[in-house]
C-alpha positions in Angstrom: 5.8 5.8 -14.3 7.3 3.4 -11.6 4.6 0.6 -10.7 3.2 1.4 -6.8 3.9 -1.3 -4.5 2.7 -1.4 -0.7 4.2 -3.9 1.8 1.8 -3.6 4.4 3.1 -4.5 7.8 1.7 -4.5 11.5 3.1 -5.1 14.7 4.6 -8.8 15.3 4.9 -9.1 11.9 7.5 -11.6 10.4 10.3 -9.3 9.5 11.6 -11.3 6.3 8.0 -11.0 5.1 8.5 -7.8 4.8 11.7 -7.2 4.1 12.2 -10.1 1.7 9.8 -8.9 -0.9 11.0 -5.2 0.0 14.3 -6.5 -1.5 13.4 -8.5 -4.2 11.8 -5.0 -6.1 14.7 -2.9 -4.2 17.2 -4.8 -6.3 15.6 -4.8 -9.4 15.3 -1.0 -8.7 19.0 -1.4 -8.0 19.7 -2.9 -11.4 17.5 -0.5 -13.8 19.8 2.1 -12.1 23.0 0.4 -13.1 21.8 -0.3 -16.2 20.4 3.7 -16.6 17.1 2.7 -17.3 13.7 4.0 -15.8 13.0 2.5 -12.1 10.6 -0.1 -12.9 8.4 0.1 -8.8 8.2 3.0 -6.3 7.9 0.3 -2.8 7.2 1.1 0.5 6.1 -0.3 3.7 3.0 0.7 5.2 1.2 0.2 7.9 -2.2 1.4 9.8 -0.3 2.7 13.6 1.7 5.9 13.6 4.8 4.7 16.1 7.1 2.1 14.4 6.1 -1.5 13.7 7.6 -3.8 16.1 8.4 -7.2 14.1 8.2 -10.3 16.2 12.0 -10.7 15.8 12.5 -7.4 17.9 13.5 -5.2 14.7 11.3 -2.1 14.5 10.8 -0.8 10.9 9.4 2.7 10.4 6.5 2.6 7.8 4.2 5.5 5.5 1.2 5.4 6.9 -2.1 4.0 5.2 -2.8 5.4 2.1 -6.1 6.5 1.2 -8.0 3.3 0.0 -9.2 4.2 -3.3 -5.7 5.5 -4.3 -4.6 3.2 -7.0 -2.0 0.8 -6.2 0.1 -1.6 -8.9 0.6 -4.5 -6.2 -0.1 -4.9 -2.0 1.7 -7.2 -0.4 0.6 -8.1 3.0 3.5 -10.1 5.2 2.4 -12.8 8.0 3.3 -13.4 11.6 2.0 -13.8 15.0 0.2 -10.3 14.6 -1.7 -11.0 11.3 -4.1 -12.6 14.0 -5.2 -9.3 15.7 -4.7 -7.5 12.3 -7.3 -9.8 10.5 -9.6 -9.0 14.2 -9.3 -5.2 13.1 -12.4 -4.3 11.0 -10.7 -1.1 9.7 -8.2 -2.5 8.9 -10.0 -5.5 7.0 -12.9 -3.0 5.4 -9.2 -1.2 3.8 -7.7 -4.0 2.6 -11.1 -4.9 0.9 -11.8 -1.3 -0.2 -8.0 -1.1 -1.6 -8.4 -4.3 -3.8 -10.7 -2.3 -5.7 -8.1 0.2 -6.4 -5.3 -2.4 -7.3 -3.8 -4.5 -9.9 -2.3 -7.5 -7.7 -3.5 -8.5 -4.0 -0.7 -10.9 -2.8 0.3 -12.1 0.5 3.8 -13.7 2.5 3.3 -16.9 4.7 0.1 -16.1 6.8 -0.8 -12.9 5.7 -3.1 -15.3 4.0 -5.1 -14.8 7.1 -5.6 -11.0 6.6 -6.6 -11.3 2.8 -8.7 -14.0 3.4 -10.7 -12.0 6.1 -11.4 -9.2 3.6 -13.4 -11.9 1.4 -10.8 -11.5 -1.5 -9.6 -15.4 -1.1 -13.4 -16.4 -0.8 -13.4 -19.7 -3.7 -9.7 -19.7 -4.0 -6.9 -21.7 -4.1 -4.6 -20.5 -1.0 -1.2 -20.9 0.6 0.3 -20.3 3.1 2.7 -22.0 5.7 2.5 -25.3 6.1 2.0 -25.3 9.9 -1.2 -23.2 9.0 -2.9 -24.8 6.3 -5.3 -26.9 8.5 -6.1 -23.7 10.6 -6.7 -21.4 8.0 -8.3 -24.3 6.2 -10.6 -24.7 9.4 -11.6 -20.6 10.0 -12.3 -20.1 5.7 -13.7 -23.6 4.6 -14.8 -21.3 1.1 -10.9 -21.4 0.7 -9.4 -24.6 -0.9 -6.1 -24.3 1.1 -2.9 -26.7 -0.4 -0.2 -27.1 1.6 3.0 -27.6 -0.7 2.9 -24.9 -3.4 5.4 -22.5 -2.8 3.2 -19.9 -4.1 0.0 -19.6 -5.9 -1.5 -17.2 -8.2 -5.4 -17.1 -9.6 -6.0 -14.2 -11.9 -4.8 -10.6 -9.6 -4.5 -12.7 -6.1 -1.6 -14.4 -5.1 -0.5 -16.3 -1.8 3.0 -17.8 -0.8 4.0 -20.7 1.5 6.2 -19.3 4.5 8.8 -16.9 5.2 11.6 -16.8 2.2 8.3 -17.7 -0.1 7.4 -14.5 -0.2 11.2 -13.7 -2.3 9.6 -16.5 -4.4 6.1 -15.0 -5.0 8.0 -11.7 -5.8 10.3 -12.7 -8.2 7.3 -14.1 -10.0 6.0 -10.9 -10.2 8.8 -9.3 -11.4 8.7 -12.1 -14.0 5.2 -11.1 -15.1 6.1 -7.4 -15.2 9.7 -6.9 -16.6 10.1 -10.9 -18.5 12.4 -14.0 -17.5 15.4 -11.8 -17.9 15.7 -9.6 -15.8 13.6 -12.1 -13.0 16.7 -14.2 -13.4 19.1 -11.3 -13.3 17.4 -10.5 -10.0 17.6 -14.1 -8.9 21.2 -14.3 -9.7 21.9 -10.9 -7.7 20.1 -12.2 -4.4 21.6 -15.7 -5.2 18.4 -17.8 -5.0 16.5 -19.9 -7.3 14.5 -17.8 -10.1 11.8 -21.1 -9.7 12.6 -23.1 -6.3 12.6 -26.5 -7.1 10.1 -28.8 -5.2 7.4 -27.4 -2.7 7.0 -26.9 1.0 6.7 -31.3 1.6 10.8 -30.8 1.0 11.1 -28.6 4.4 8.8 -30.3 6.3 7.7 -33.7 7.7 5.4 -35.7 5.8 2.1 -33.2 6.3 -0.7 -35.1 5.8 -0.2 -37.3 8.6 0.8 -35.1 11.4 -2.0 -35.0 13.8 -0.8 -34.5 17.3 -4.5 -36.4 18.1 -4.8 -38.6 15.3 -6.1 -42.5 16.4 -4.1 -43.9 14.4 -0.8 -41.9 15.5 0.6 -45.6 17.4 -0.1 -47.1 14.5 2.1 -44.4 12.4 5.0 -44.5 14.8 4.6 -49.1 14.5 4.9 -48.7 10.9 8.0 -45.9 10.7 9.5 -48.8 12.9 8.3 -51.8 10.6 9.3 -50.4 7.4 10.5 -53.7 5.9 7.8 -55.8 6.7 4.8 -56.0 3.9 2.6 -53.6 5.2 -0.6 -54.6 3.6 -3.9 -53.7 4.5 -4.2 -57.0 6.4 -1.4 -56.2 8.3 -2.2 -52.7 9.3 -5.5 -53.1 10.4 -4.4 -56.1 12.7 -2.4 -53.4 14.2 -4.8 -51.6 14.6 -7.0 -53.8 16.3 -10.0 -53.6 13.2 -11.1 -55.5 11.0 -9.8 -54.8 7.2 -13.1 -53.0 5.9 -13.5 -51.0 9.1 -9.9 -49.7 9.0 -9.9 -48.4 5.8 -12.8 -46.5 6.0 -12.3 -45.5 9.7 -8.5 -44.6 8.3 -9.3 -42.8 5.1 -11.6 -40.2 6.9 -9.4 -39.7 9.7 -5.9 -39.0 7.5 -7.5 -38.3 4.1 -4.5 -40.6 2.5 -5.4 -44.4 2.0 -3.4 -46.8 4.3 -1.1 -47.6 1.1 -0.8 -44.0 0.3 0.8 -43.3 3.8 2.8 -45.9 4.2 4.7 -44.9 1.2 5.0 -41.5 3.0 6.3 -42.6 5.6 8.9 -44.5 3.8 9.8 -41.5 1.9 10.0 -39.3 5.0 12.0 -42.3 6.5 14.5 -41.8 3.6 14.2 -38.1 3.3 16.0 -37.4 6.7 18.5 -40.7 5.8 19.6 -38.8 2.6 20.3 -35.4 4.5 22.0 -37.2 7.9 23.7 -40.2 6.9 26.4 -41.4 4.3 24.7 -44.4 2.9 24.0 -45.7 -0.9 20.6 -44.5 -2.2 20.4 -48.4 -2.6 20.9 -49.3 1.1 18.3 -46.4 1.7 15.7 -47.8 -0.2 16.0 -51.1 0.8 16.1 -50.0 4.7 13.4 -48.0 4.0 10.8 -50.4 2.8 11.3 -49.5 -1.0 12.7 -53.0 -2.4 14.8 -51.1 -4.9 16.4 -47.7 -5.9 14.1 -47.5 -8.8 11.1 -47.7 -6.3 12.3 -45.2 -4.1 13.3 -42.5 -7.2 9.3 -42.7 -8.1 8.2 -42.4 -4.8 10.8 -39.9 -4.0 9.9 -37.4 -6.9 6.0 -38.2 -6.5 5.8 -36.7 -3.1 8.9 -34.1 -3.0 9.1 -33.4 -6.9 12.9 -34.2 -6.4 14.7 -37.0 -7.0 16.8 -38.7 -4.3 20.0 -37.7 -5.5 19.5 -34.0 -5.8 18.0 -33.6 -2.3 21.1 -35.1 -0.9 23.0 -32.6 -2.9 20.8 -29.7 -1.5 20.1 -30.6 2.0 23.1 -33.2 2.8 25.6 -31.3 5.5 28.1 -32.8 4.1 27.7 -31.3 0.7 27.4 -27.8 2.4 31.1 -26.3 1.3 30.3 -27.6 -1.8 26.9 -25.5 -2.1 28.6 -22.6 -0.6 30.8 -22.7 -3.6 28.4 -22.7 -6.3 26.0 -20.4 -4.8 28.9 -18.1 -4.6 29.8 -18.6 -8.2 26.1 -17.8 -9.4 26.6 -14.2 -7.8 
């Protein structure tokens, strides 16, 4: 028997959270048929109104209604959006979602559907994700939840939760990993012409996370030091910046960014570099000495500490200039 999977969906919903994991199992449906074998998942998208879900890009999608909550289920996926916000205020909606985990194997969810799952209790003591410009808020409304912000996905025991958007492809071919082995995970992969494991976490498509506080104190000090990046930026020197004395700093800096002054400086300098690599021609060498770094060595460690890539192959993925190139081999992967 095919394994039941739900895609639940609500109005405003982001439509490549639903469709993107609606493909990934599609086309491994796709391939079982080519290859004559057994369809491996019967999917659909569901959703709790009777008129057509209106995603927040303007495409409506007709969905099954709501199955009955103790009907058993293989895996539910819930997609994210601007609408998870009134769907997680719906307490029908929420009492179904917790009701149906009793009933089914894998509770997942796409970007900020993390918001839903977590208001049914089922992330309570959890590791979560979900998109990086939501960590701190969901963070903030759950504190049970121990929210990370650059795991593309996460999985403890039955639950699972993605990072944003395309995550959810990610999260999905994981699953179909765990259900149907590397293989034909990678076939899939190959088919949709994406990454079977995405290299790296969120930290590669966003600015440097942990300091990005539109009312931090210390956000003159941030912008001094992006601009300073070749001076020795000790302790002594940053809380004279700062206008504190050395002990006071630290302590005052620590609680407020939850990185040590050293530990964001070297941030900041990899961030510095990041956007280098993808906009300009120059050596990695020039880089890291621009950049604060002293040497290319330096900046490799750094580099693959914070983004788990090296230097070389995020200019590869992200430089435009490298784009025909990219084209070419992602075509010749299909």
């Amino acid at each position: 028997m095919p394994k039941i999977v739900h895609v639940l969906a609500f109005n405003n919903a982001q439509v490549l959270d639903v469709t993107g994991p609606l493909q990934v199992f599609a086309s491994t449906n796709d391939l079982a048929r080519q290859r004559g074998e057994p369809l491996p998942y019967a999917v659909s998208v569901i959703a709790a109104q009777k008129e057509p879900v209106m995603t927040s890009a303007g495409l409506a999608l007709v969905a099954e209604p709501l199955p009955a909550a103790d009907t058993p289920c293989d895996t539910l996926v819930i997609a994210g959006g601007w609408g998870v916000y009134g769907a997680a205020e719906d307490p029908a909606l929420v009492e179904w979602v917790r009701e149906k985990a009793r009933h089914t194997r894998r509770m997942t969810s796409v970007c900020t559907g993390a918001f839903l799952l977590a208001a049914s209790g089922m992330l309570d003591g959890r590791r979560v994700a979900t998109h990086w410009t939501r960590c701190e808020e969901l963070a903030r409304k759950f504190p049970s939840l121990t929210v990370e912000a650059n795991p593309i996905f996460i999985q403890q025991g039955s639950v699972w939760t993605s990072a944003g958007v395309t995550a959810g492809i990610d999260l999905c071919l994981a699953l179909v990993e765990e259900d149907l082995g590397s293989a034909v995970a990678l076939e899939v992969a190959r088919h949709l012409v994406v990454f079977l494991k995405r290299p790296g976490g969120q930290s590669q498509f966003s600015v440097t996370l942990s300091l990005q506080k539109g009312d931090s104190r210390f956000a003159e000090l941030h912008a001094w030091i992006a601009e300073n990046l070749t001076l020795d930026l000790n302790i002594s020197t940053l809380a004279a910046q700062a206008g504190m004395s050395e002990r006071s700093f630290v302590r005052h800096y620590r609680t407020e960014t939850g990185q040590t002054p050293a530990r964001a400086v070297e941030l900041i300098r990899v961030e510095t570099a990041r956007r280098q690599l993808a906009d300009s021609n120059a050596s990695i060498k020039r880089i890291a000495m621009q950049c604060g770094f002293g040497s290319e060595e330096t900046l490799r460690r750094s580099f693959t500490k914070a983004l788990a890539v090296t230097p070389q192959a995020y200019r590869e993925r992200f430089s435009p200039s490298n784009s025909n190139s990219a084209s070419k081999v992602a075509c010749g992967a299909s």
